[in-house]
N, CA, C and O of each residue as an XYZ file, in Angstrom:
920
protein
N     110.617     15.798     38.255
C     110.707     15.488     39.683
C     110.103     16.627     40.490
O     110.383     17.813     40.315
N     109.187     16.123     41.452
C     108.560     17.302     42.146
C     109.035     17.240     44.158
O     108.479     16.245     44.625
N     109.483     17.666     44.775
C     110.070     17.060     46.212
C     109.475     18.506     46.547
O     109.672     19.526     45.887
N     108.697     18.382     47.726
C     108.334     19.191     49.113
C     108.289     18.978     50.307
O     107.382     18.450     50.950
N     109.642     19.535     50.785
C     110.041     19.481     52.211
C     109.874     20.837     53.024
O     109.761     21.898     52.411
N     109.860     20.787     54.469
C     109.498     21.607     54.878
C     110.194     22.887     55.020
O     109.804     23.725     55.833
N     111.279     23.085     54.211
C     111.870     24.357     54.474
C     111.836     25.025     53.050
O     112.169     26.207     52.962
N     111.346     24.140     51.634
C     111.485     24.182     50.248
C     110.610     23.156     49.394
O     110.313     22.019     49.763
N     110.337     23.608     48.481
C     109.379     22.845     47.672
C     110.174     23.169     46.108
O     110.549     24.292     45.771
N     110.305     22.076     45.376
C     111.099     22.025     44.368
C     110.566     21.300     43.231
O     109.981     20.266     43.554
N     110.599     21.516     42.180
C     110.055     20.827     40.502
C     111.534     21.067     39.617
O     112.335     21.991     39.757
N     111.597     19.955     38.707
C     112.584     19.628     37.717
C     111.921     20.275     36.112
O     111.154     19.474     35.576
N     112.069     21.161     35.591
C     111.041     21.561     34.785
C     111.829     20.712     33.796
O     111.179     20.752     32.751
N     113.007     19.898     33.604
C     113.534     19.525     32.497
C     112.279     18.260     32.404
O     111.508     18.027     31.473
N     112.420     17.527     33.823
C     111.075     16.107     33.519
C     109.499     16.798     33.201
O     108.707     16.492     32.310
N     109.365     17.900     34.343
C     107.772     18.556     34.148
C     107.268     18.618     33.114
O     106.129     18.198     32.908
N     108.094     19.219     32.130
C     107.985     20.052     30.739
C     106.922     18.521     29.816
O     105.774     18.590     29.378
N     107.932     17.242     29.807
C     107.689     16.608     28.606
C     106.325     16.135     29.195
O     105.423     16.145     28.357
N     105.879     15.622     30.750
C     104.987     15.044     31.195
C     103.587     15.730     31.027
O     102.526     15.253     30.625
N     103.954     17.195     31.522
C     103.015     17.667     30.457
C     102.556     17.884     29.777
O     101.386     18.267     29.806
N     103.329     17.733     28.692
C     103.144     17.632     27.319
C     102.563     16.776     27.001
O     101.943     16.788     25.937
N     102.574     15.659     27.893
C     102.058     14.084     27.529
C     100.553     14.016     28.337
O      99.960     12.955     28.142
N     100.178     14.543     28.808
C      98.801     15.133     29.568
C      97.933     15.650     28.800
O      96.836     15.118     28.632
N      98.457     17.293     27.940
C      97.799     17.674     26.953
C      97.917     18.735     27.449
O      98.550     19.295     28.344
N      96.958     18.992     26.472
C      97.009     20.744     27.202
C      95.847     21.776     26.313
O      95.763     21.776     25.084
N      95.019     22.607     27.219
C      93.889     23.413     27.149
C      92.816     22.622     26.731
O      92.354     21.801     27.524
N      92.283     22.758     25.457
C      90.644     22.023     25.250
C      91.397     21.172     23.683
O      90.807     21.121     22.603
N      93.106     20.451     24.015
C      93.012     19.505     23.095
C      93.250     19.610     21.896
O      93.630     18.799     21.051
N      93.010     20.635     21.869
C      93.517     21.204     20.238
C      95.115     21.209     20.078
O      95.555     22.323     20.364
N      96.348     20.086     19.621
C      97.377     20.282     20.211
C      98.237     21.080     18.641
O      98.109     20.741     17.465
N      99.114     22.241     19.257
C     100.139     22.045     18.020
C     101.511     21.715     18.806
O     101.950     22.223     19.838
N     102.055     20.679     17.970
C     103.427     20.022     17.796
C     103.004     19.155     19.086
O     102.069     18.361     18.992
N     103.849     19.354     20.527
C     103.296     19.030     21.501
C     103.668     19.941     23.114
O     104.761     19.795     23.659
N     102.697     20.747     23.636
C     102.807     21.320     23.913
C     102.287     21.474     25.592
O     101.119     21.095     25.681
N     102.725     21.825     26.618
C     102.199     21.497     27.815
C     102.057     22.544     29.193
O     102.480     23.696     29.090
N     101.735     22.298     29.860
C     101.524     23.481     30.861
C     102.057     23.168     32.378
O     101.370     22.463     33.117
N     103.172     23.657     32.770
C     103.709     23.465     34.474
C     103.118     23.780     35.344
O     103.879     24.635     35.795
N     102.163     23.762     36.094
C     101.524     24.687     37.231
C     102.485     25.071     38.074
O     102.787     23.884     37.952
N     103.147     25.454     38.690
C     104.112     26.035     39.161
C     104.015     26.762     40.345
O     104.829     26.861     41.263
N     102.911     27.258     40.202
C     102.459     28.332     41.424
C     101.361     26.972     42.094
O     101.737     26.462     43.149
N     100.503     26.628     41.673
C      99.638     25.538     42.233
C     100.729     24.128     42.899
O     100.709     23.925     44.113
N     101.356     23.508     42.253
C     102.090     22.394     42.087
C     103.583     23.202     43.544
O     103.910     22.487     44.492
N     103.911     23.961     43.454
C     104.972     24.844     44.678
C     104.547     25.135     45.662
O     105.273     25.322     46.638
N     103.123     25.273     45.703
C     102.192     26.219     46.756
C     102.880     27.659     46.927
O     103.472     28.143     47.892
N     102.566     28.224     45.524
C     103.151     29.988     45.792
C     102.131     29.935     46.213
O     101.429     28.925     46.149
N     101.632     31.547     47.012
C     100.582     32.489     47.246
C     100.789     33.655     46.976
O      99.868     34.363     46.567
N     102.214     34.191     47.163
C     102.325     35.625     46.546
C     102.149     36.371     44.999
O     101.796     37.520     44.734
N     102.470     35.443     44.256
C     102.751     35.501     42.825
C     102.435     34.159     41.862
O     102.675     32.959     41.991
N     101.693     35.076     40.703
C     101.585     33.899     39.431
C     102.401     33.730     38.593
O     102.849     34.684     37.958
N     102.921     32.083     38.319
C     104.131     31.646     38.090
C     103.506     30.275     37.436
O     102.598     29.583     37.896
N     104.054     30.136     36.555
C     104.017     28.773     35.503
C     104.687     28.817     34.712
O     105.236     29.878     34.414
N     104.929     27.563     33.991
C     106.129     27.248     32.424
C     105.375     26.534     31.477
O     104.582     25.614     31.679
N     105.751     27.119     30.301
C     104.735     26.523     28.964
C     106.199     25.821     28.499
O     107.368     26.083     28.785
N     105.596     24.850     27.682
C     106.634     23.399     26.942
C     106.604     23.401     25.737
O     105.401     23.571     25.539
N     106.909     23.357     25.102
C     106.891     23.101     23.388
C     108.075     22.107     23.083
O     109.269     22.373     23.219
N     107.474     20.773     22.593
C     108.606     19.905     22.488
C     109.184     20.004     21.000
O     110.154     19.349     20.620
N     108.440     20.941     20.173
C     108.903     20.825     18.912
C     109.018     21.876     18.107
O     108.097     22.685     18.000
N     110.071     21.984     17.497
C     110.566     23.640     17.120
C     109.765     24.056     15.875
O     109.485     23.283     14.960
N     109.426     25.356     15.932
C     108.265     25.906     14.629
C     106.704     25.613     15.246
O     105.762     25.459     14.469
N     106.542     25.556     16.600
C     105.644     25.375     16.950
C     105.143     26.333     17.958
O     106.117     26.638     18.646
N     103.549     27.267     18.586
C     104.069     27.894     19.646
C     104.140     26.976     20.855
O     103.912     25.767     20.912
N     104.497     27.798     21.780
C     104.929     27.693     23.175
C     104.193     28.592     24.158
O     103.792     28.363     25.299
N     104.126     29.728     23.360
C     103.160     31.088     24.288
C     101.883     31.083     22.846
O     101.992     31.361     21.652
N     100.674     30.600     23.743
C      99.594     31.296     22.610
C      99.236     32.793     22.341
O      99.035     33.495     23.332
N      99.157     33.231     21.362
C      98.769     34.528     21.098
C      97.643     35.424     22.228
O      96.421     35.356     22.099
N      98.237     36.127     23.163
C      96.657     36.701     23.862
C      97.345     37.666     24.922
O      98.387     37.500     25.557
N      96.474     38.689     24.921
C      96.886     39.810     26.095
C      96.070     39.438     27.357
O      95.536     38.366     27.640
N      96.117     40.703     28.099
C      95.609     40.082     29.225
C      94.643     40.499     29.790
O      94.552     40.308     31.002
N      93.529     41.261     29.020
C      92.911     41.884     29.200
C      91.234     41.270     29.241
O      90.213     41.791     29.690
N      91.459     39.971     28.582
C      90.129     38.962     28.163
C      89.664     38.345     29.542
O      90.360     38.194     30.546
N      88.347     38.026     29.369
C      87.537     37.016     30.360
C      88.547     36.667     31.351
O      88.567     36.978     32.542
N      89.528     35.853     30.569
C      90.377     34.376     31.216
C      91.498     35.244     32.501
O      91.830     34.816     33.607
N      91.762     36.186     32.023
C      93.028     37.219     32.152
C      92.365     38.048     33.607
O      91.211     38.253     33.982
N      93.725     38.389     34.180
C      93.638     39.802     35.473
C      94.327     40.778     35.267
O      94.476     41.410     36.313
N      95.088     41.451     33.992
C      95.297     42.695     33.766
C      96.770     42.658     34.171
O      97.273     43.698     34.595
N      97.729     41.202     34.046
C      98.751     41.339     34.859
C      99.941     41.983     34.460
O      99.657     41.807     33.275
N     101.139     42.638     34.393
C     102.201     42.699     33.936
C     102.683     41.451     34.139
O     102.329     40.849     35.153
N     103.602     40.830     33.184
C     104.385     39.844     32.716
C     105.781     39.182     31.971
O     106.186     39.356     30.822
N     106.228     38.536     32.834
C     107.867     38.858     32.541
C     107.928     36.968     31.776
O     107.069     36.190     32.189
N     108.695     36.590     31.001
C     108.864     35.632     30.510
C     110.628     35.150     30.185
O     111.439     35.774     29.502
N     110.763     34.314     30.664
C     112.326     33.892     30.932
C     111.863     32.473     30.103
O     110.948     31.650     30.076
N     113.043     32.762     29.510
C     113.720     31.250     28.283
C     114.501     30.280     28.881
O     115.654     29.925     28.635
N     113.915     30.006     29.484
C     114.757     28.643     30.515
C     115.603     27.676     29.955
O     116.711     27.478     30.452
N     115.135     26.935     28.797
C     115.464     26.049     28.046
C     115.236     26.078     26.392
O     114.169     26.409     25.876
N     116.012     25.814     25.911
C     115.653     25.943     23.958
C     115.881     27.526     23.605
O     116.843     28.205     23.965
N     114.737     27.961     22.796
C     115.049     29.024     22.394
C     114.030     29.652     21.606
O     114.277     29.495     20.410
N     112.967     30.310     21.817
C     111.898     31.023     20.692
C     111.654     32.106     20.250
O     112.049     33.043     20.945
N     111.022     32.403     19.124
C     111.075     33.577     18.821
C     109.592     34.134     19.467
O     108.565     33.506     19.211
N     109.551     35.510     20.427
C     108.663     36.498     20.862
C     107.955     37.328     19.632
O     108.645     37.853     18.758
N     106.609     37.398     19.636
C     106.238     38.672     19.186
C     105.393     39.450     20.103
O     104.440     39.001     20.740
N     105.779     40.516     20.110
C     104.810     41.597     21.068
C     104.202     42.652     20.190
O     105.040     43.425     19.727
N     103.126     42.850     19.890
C     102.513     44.057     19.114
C     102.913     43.710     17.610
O     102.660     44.748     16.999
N     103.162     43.242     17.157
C     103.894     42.779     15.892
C     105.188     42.804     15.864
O     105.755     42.654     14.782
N     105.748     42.952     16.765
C     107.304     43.317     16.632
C     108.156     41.926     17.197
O     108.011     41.531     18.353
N     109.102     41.216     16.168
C     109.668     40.102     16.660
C     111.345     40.220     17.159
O     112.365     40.777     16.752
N     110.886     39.218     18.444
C     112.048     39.349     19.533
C     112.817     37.898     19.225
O     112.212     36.851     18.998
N     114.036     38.020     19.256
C     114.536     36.382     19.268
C     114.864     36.138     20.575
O     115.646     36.650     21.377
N     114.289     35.473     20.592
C     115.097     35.145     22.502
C     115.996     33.665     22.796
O     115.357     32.738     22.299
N     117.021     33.273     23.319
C     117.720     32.401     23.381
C     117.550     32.241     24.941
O     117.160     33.039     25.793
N     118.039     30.745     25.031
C     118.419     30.418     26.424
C     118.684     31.492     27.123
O     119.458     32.296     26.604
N     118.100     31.814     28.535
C     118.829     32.896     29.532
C     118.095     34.392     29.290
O     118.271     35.372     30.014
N     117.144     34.331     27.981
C     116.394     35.404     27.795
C     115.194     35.912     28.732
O     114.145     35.297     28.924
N     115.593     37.301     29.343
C     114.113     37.812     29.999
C     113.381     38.631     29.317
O     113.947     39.556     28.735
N     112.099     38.500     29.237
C     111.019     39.862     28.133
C     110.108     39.969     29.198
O     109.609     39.150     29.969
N     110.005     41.315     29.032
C     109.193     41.998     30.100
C     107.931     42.785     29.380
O     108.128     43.737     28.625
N     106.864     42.380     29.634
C     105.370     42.867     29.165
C     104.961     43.715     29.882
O     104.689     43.143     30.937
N     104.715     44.883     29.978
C     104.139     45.754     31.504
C     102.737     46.082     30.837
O     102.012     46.386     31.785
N     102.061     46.161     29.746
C     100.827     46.736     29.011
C     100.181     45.483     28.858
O     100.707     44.525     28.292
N      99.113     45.480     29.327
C      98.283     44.275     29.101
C      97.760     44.037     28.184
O      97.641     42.875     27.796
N      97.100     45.450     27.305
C      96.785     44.967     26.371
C      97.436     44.509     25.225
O      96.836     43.998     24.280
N      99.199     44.750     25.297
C      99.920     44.503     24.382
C      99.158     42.665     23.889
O      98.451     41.989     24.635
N      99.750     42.154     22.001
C      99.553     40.837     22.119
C     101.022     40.528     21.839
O     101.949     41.036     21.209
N     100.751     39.216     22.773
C     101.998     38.249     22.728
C     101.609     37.084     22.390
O     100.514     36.527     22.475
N     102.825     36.693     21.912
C     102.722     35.101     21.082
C     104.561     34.635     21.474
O     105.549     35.311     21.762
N     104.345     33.344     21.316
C     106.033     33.007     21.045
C     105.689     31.340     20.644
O     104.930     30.437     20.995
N     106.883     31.623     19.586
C     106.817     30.286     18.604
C     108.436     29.412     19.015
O     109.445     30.053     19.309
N     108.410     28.344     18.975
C     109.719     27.360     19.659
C     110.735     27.710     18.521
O     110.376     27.965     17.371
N     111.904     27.701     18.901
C     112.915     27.674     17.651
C     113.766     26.820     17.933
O     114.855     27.194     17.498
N     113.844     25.640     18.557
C     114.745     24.715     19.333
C     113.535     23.398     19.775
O     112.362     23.573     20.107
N     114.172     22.273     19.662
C     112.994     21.180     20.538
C     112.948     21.529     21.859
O     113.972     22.090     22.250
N     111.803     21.322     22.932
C     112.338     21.101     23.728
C     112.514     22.739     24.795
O     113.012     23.025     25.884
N     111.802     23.445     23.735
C     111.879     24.576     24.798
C     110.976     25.005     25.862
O     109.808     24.618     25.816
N     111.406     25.825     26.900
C     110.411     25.877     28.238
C     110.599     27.341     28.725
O     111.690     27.876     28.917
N     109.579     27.818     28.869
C     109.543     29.254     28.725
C     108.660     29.677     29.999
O     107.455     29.752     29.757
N     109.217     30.082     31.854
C     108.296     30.204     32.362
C     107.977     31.823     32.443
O     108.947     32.581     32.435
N     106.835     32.295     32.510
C     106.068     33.120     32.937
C     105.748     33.476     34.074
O     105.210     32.603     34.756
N     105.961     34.945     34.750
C     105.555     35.377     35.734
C     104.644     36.243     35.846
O     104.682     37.080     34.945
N     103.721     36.399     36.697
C     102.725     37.554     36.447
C     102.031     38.327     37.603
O     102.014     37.632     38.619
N     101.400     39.660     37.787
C     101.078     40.158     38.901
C     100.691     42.100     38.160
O     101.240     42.859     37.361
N      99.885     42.120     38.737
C      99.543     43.753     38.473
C     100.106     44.201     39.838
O     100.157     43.601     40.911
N     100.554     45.555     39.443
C     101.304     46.234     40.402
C     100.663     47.079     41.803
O      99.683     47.820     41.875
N     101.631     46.645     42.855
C     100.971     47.183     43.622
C      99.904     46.854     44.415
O      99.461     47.518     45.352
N      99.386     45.472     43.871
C      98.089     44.714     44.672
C      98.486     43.452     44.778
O      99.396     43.015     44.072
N      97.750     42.604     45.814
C      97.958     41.213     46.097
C      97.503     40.501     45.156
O      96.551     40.761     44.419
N      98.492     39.150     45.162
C      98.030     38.428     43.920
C      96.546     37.919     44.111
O      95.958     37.813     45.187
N      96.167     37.693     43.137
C      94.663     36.610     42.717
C      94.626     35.714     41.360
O      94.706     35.955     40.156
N      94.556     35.210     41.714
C      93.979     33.780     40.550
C      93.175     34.228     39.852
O      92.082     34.749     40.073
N      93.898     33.960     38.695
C      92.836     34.295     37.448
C      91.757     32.989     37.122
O      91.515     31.804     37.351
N      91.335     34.178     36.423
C      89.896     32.986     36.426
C      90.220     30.926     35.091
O      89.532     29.910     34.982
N      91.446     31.325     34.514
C      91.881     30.702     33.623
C      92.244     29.029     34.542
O      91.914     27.852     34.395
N      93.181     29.907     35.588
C      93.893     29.061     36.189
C      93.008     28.558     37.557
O      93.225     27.517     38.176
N      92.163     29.364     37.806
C      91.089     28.712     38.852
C      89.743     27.460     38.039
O      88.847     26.791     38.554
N      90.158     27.607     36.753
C      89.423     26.955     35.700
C      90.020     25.036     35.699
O      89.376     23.994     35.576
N      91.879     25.376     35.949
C      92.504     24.470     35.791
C      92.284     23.154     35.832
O      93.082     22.389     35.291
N      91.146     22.689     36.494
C      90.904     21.168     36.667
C      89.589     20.747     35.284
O      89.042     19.746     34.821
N      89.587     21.632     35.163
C      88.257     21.904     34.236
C      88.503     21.171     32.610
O      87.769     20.534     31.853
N      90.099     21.694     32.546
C      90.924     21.009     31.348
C      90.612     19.770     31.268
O      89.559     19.342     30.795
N      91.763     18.933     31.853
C      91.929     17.943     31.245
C      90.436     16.841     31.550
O      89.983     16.054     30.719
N      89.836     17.093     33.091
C      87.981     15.943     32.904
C      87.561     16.567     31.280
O      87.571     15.621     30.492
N      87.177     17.974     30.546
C      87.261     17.851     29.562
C      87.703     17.342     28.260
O      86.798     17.020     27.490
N      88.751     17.224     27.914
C      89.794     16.254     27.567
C      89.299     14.888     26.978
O      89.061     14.398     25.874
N      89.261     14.391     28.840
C      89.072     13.083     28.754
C      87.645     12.523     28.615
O      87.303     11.342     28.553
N      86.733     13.870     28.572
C      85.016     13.508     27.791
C      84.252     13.485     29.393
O      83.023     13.417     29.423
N      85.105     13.550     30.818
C      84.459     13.940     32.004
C      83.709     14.744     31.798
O      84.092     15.664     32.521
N      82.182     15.322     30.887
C      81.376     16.764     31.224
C      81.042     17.164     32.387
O      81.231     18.319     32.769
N      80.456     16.171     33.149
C      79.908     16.170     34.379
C      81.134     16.677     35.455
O      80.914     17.432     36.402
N      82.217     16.213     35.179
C      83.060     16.926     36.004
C      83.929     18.078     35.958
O      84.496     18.760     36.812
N      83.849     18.086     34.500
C      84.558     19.376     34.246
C      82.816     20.430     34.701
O      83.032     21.596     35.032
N      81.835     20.137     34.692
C      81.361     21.347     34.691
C      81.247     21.455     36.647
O      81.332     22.551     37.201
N      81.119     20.597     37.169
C      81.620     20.683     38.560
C      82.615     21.881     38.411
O      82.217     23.019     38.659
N      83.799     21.667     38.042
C      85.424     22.250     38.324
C      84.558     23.990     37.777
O      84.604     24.948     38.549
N      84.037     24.066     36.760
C      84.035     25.426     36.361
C      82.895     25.766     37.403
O      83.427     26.649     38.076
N      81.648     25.568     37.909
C      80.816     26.017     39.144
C      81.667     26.200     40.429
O      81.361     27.007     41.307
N      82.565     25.537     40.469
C      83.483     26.242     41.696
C      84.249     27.150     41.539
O      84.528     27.917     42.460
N      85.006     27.303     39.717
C      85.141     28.527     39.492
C      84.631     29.445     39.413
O      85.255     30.461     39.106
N      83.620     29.463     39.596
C      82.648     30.768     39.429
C      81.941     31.018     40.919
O      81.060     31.845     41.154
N      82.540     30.115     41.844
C      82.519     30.733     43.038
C      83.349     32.336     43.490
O      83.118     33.323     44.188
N      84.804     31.618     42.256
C      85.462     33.025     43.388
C      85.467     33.666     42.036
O      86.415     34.449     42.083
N      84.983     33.737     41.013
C      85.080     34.621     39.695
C      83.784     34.516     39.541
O      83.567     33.685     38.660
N      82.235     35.216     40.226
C      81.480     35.575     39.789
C      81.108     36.462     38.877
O      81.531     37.614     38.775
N      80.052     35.753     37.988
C      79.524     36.693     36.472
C      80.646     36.517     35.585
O      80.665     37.402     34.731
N      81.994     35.329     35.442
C      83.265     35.668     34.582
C      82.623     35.245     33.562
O      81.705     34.507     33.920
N      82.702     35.407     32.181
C      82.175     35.483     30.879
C      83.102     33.990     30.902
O      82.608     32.883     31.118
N      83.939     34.147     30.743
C      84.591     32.196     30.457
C      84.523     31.695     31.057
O      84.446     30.580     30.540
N      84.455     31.571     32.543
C      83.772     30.141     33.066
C      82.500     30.119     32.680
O      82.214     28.952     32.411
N      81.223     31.121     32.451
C      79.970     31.082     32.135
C      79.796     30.381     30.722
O      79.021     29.454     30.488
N      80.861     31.138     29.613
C      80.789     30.183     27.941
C      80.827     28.390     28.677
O      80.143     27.475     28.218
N      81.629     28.273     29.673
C      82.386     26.591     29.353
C      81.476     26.367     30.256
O      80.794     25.540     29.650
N      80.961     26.508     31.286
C      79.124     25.923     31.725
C      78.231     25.966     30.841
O      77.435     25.031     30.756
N      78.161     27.012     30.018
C      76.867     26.644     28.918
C      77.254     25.308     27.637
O      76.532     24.379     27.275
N      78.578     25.657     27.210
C      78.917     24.083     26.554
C      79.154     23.092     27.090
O      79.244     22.084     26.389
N      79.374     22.979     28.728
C      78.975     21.488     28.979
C      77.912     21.003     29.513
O      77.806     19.805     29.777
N      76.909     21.954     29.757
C      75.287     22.013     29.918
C      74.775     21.328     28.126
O      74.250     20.218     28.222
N      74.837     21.641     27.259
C      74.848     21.651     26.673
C      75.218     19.913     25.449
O      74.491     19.397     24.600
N      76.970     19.421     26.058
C      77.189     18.322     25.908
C      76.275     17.760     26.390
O      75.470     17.285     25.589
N      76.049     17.603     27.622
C      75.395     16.896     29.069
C      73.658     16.795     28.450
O      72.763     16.283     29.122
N      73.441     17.402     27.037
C      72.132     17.257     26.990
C      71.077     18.400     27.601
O      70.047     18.474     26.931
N      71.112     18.922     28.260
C      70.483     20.198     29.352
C      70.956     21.317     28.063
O      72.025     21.926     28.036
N      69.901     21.397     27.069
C      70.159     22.449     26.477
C      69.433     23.705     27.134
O      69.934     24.817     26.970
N      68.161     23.541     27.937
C      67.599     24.407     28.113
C      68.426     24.966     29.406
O      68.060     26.046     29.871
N      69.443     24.334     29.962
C      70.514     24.797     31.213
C      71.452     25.800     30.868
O      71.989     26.641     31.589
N      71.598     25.522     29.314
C      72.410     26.399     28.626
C      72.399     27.757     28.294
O      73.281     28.616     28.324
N      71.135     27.777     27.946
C      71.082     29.635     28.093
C      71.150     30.543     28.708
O      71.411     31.568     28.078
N      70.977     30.663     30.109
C      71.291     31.345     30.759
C      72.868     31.959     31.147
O      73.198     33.142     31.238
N      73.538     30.981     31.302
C      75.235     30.952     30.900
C      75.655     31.727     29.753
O      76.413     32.695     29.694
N      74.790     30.899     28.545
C      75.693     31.485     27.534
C      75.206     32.800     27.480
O      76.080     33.654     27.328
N      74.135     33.165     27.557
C      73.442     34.876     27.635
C      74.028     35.681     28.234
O      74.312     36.695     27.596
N      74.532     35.604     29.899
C      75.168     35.998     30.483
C      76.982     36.172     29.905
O      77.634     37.068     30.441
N      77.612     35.360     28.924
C      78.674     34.962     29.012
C      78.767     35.853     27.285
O      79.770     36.470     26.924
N      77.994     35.767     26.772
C      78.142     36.694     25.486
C      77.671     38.290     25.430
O      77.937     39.124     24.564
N      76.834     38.444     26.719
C      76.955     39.615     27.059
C      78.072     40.390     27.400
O      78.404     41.378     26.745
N      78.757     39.932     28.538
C      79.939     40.059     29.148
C      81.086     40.304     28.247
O      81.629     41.407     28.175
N      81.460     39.248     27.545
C      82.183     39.531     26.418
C      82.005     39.260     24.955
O      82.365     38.139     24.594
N      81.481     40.134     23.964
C      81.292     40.124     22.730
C      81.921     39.385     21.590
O      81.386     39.090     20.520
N      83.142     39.131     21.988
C      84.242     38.351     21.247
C      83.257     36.738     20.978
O      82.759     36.341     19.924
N      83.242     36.161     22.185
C      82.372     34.875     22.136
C      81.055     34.854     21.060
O      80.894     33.715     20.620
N      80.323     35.587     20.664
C      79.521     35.152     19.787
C      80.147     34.849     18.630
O      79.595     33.783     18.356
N      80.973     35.070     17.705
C      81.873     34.124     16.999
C      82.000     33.142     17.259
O      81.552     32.252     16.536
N      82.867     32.795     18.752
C      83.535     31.788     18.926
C      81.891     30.610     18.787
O      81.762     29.692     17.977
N      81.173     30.914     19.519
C      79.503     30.032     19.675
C      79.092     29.698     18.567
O      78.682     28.574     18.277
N      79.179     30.866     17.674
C      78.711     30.854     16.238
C      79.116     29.344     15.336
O      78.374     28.854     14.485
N      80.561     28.731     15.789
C      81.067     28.002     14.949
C      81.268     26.475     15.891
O      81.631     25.370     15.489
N      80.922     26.872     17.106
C      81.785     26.053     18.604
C      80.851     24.685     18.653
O      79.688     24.879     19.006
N      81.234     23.308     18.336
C      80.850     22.213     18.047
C      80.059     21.666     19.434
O      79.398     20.628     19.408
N      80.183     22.367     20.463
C      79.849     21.780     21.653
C      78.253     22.719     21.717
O      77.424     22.441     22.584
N      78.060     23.571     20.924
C      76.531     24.269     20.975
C      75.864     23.715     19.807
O      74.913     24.375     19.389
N      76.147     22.694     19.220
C      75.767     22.145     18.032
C      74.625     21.954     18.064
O      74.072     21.893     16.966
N      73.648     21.753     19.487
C      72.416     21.113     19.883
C      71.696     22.608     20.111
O      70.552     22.869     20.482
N      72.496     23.245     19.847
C      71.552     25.026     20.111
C      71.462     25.408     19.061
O      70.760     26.418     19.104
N      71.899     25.109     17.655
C      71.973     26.271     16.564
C      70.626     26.031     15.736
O      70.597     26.681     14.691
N      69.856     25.484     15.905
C      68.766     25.646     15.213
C      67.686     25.966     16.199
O      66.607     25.568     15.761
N      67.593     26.476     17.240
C      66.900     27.134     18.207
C      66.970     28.815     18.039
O      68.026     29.321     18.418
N      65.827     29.816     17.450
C      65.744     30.806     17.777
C      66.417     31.621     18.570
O      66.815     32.679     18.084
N      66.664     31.350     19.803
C      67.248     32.096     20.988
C      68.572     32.072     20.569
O      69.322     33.001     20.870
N      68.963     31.098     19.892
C      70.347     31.111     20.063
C      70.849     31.821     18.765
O      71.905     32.450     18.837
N      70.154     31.763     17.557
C      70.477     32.696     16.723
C      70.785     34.292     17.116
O      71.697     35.080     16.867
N      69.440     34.347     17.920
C      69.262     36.037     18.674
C      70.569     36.291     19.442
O      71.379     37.169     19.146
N      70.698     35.315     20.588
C      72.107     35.616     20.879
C      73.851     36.199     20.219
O      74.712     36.997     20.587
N      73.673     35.344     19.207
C      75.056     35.341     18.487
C      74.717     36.683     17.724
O      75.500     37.632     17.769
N      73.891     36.720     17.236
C      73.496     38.048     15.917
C      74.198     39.432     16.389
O      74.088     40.446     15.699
């Protein structure tokens, strides 16, 4: 249930949780079933980044493995409250059990975090913000519409959603990778290089990911694109 009135704006994360789940979540790849609250978008915060991850099924994650230091990321400190169910945390290798009512507090960005469900049904929201400065949208979540037209095989519109991300995240290495693979779907291989050049420069990690990534399938026997990844 989502109600916004003018003195309060309110979400039911017990209904949010499963509906999202039933939406999907990131580029589709699902484990167990797993979903994403917008929270800060869906509330109209502006001060602070705020969302809840879902995991409807226990032994599954809930938090994907990743610091915050990548493309997608703004360097935030991050606090994570166990709202519902119950999972187990790892930070740096070190495992946390956390139960209903649990707060974990991340202040190092580059620390990695992961958390796996230990209960059906668990909902784990996340808060985030680097200290001392006004919030901004990361480039992940300014990406957000970009998801699911992907998803649903929209290229043309998901690559709309990521060109407006890269209005207010100019030169970001991940909106630039996910314009060159849907340049790319879309047929416009020669649209593609420039993106991805720019986007594997930026961050080095991605030539792996390109190396193997089914959506450049129409680039890998092209010269340039060998040179790139190498």
């Amino acid at each position: 249930m989502t109600a916004t009135k003018a003195s309060y704006a309110l979400i039911s994360l017990a209904e949010a949780g499963p509906e999202a789940a039933e939406r999907g979540f990131g580029l589709g790849v699902q484990s167990g079933r797993r979903g994403r609250v917008y929270l800060r978008r869906d509330l109209g915060i502006g001060a602070f980044g705020v969302n809840a991850f879902y995991q409807e099924v226990a032994g599954e994650p809930v938090i994907g493995e990743h610091d915050e230091l990548g493309p997608g990321s703004n360097a935030h400190e991050e606090l994570y409250l166990v709202v519902q169910g119950s999972c187990t945390f790892t930070v740096d290798g070190e495992a946390v059990e956390a139960s209903r009512g649990t707060a974990l507090f991340v202040p190092d960005p580059a620390s990695k975090r992961s958390a796996v469900a230990t209960e059906d049904g668990t909902t784990v929201v996340v808060v985030g913000g680097r200290a001392g400065e006004a919030f901004e949208l990361s480039p992940t979540e300014a990406m957000g519409d970009f998801y699911p037209l992907y998803r649903g095989g929209d290229y043309a519109g998901a690559l709309a959603a990521c060109r407006q991300a890269l209005e207010t995240h100019p030169h970001n290495a991940l909106v630039l990778y996910n314009i060159a693979c849907l340049e790319a779907l879309l047929g416009r291989t020669e649209e593609a290089y420039e993106p991805l050049r720019e986007a594997l420069a930026g961050w080095a990690p991605f030539k792996e990911l390109a190396a193997g990534d089914d959506d450049l399938v129409s680039l890998r026997d092209d010269p340039r694109f060998q040179q790139l990844i190498a």
